[in-house]
Phi, psi and omega in degrees: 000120159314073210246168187234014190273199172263113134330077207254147143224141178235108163322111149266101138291151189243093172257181194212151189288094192090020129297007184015283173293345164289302225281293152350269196310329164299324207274309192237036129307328204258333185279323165321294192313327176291314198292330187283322198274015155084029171289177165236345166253114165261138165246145173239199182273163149349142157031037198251039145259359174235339161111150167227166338266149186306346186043216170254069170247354155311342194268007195273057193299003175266008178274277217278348181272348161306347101342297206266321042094311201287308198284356181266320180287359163307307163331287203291331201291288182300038186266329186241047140224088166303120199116316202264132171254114178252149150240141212250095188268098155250202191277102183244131173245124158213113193071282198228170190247147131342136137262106190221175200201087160319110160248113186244099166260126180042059189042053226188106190276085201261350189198141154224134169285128191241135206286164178256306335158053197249104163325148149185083186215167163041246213246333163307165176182039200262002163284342154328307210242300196258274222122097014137159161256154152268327148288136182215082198303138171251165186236136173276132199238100125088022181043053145239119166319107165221131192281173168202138184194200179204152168044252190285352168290325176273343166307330192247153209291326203205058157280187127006280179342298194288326212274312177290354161282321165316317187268001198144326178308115155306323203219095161323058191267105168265122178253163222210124157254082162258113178292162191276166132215162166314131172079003202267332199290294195318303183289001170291295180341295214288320211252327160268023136288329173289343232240279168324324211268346171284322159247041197010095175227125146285166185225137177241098211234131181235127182253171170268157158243147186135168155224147200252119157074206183299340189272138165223144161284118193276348161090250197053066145291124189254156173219139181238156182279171192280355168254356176112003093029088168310109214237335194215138164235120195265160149334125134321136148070008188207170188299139165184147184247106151279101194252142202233137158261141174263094151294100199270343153322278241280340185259353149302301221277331184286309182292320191296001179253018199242097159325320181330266178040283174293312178317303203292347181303316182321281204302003184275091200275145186281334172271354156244027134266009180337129186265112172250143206256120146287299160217127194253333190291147191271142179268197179329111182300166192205142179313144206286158159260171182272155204241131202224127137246125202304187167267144176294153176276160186275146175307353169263355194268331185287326173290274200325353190237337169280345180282307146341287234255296171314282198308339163277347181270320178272337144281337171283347202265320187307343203058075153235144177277291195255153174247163166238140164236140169275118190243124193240014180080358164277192184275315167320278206288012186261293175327291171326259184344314223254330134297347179262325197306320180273342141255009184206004175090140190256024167272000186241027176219144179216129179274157150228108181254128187270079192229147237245162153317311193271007168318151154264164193271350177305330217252308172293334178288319182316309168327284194295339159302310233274285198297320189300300198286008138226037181062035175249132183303156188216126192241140182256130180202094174292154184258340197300296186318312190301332199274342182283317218268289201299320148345278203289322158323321191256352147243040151283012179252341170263344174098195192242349166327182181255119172312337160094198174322327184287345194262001200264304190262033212227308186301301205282310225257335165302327186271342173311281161351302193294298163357264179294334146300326177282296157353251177013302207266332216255308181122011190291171177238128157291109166266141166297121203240003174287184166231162217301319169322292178322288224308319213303303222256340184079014162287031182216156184280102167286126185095019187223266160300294170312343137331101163156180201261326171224149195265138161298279192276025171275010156284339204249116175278153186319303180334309181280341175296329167272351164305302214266333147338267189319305168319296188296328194280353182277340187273014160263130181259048169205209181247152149287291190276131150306118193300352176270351181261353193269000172260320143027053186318128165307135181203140148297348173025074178239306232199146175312133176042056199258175214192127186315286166337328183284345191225339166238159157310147192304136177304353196281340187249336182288322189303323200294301211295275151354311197284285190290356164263291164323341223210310164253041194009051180283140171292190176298319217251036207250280173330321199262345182261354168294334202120350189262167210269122225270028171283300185310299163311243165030293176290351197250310147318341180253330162344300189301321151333292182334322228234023175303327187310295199290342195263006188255300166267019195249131182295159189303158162217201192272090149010097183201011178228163166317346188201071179256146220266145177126228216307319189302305207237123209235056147298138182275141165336284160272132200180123174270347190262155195259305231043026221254014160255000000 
């Protein structure tokens, strides 16, 4: 079948921040690839000739003008895809600088969109950095009215958005850095079907995929019909070109029944709605394509491939080749391992297990099962001499007693050492195996577990670490992780018989707690009407409190809940208030 609609590809890409010139080649890989598949439009993401989000390398003027330097050879570049209108989200300077979005035709710079909308909540802060836009121009793309506009602009009900469907637009393209969290698609979903179906519009939304730091991107580019209609979805979590036939008829044919309209049209001022003509004639039909939606992913597969996902783009983007892990036969450092084996190759992973008078031999076999069951090398380096010879050193200054907790992390900051000596020696990056529960509570060692260059779960409460345990080993066909380390009681084996349950609440109860403090600021007795016991609450608030010190020195890890601690969760160090009324 022949068809006449606007051809859309939306770039879902992996840049990487001040890479200019990578980022430039991606770019314009992705227009070739549009121009063969006969599109007329290619989009890429937010900032993605500059990587998002630049942070204050924005404040930097050989950056942005080195941006701007890139996107002209863009210019010049697109001279040899005819037909194609691309848009490009970079760094724009006038006065003051931009989060702006470039419509680049035939070698020719025809329009830039300057975002309205600058977040500056949660893990944003672009009121930091940019200048607000005014304008929301539409352009005749191939004689379809089309708007353009990024991210946070679509969010709002009588944004942008509203005032270029109002003035004409057919065809929406919002380009996007929206970083992940668990459960974010579905309500993305929700809210740009209302956002078409409200402005009869289509809406064409290209997200990044990747990960910067702490953040990572899920791609899932979507394109919806003018009733709200999911019409297209691209892969999660990975690179993907969605190429869409748009039926702009059909957003005609749609507006003539609905009179409003005309009205709200009145109210639409042409200057801040300017029209610029690209192409006004439709071109040549051409056989349709099939329009593919990938399937959503179920929510542990969706954490685990973003926890993947991170942790492999951030060792690579960082220039590390290879990871080191502790590996001690617990469930953390079982998970860990079995996520870094699954980003980066498990010929790229080196176990270590470090074990103690109190390793249990339950707890050492498990390691070495663990490593045989992901094809990983595994180095054994008992700690007992060092640590009796580190003893016998500290006491005449410490007494010859048993140090209590200080001889427990003292055991932890030995194996921390080992760590960072091999790192040191071999360049491997130490991953960190604690999880967000520890973090939360300050159950973990500085200079000790908290050693190393990036945390996996620090974001991931124990409860989900075992949620996501079970989750990997169902994708085998056999278990990775061993049912004896995921049946287990958890211990730290700093001590004869020792046992998580001796210093915290059972996690089925600490996690619930941990959720509503940290995450939902619920007061105590907000926390104590859920069902919990109000000591216990109490005692877990002022942990959390406690332990803003260590977590302040704990290396980034991944992003995956709405409120993770580092960009998110901004307490000050020293702080007298409890909230404990």
């Amino acid at each position: 079948m022949n068809i006449l609609p606007l051809r859309v590809a939306l770039a879902q890409i992996n840049v990487t921040v001040g890479d200019l010139e990578g980022n430039k080649q991606k770019i314009l890989t992705a227009m070739q690839q549009a121009s063969q598949a006969g599109a007329h439009i290619v989009c890429v993401p937010e900032l993605a000739l500059a990587g998002y989000p630049p942070e204050d390398l924005l404040l930097k003027p050989g950056f942005v003008d080195a941006n701007l330097r890139a996107l002209q050879e863009l210019i010049e570049a697109s001279r040899a895809f005819s037909g194609l209108t691309a848009v490009i989200g970079f760094v724009d300077r006038d006065h003051d600088i931009y989060n702006a979005a470039a419509i680049v035709h035939e070698g020719k710079l025809y329009g830039v969109y300057h975002k309205h909308y600058l977040p500056n909540y949660g893990v944003f802060d672009e009121n930091r950095y940019f200048q607000a836009g005014r304008e929301a121009p539409l352009f005749l793309i191939n004689g379809v009215h089309v708007g353009v506009n990024i991210c946070e602009d679509i969010w709002y009900p009588t944004g942008p958005m509203t005032m270029q469907a109002q003035a004409g637009a057919e065809v929406i393209i919002n380009i996007n850095g929206s970083p992940y969290n668990a459960g974010k698609e579905l309500f993305r979903q929700q809210m740009l079907a209302t956002r078409a179906a409200d402005n009869t519009a289509i809406v064409a939304y290209v997200n990044m995929v990747g990960g910067q730091d702490e953040l990572v991107f899920d791609g899932g580019s979507m394109v919806f019909d003018e009733q709200g209609a999911l019409v297209a979805r691209a892969h999660e979590f990975a690179e993907d070109m969605l190429i869409v036939d748009l039926d702009t008829a059909s957003v005609f044919r749609t507006r003539l029944h609905d009179p409003r309209r005309r009205q709200e049209r009145l109210q639409v001022h042409d200057d801040f709605v300017p029209e610029i003509v690209i192409s006004e004639a439709p071109g040549n039909s051409r056989p349709a394509v099939a329009q593919r939606i990938e399937p959503k992913m179920p929510r542990l597969q969706e954490i685990y491939s973003a926890l993947v996902l991170c942790t492999g783009d951030y060792v690579r983007k960082t220039g590390f080749k290879k990871a080191v892990i502790a590996l001690s036969g617990g469930i953390d450092s079982s998970l860990t391992a079995a996520i870094a084996v699954d980003a980066l190759g498990a010929e790229n992973v080196l176990g270590v297990s470090m074990p103690s008078g109190y390793s249990s031999e339950g707890s050492r076999s498990d390691a070495r099962e663990l490593a045989d069951n992901l094809g990983i090398h595994l180095l054994t380096i008992p700690i007992e001499e060092t640590f009796s010879t580190s003893l016998k050193m500290l006491a005449p200054a410490l007494g010859e007693d048993d140090l209590g907790l200080a001889g427990e992390n003292l055991q932890a900051r030995i194996r921390g050492n080992i760590l960072m000596t091999i790192s040191n020696k071999l360049g491997h990056i130490v991953l960190t195996t604690g999880n967000k529960s520890e973090m939360a509570t300050g159950y973990a060692t500085l200079y000790g577990d908290m050693a190393g260059g990036f945390a996996v779960l620090k974001d991931v409460l124990k409860t989900l670490v075992y949620e996501l345990s079970t989750y990997r080993n169902s994708l085998s066909g056999r278990p990775v992780i061993p049912q004896s380390v995921i049946d287990k009681p958890p211990s730290a084996e700093l001590r004869p018989n020792q046992k998580d349950t001796d210093s915290l609440p059972p996690y089925e109860i600490l996690d619930p707690i941990l959720r509503a403090y940290a995450e939902e600021d619920r007061s105590l007795d907000e926390i104590v009407a859920m069902g919990y016991e109000r000591k216990t609450v109490e005692r877990i608030m002022r942990l959390v409190d406690y332990s803003e010190y260590k977590r302040r020195q704990a290396p980034p890890g991944v992003k995956i809940t709405t409120r993770a601690f580092g960009r998110d969760r901004r307490l000050p160090i020293t702080n007298h208030y409890r909230g404990l009324v």
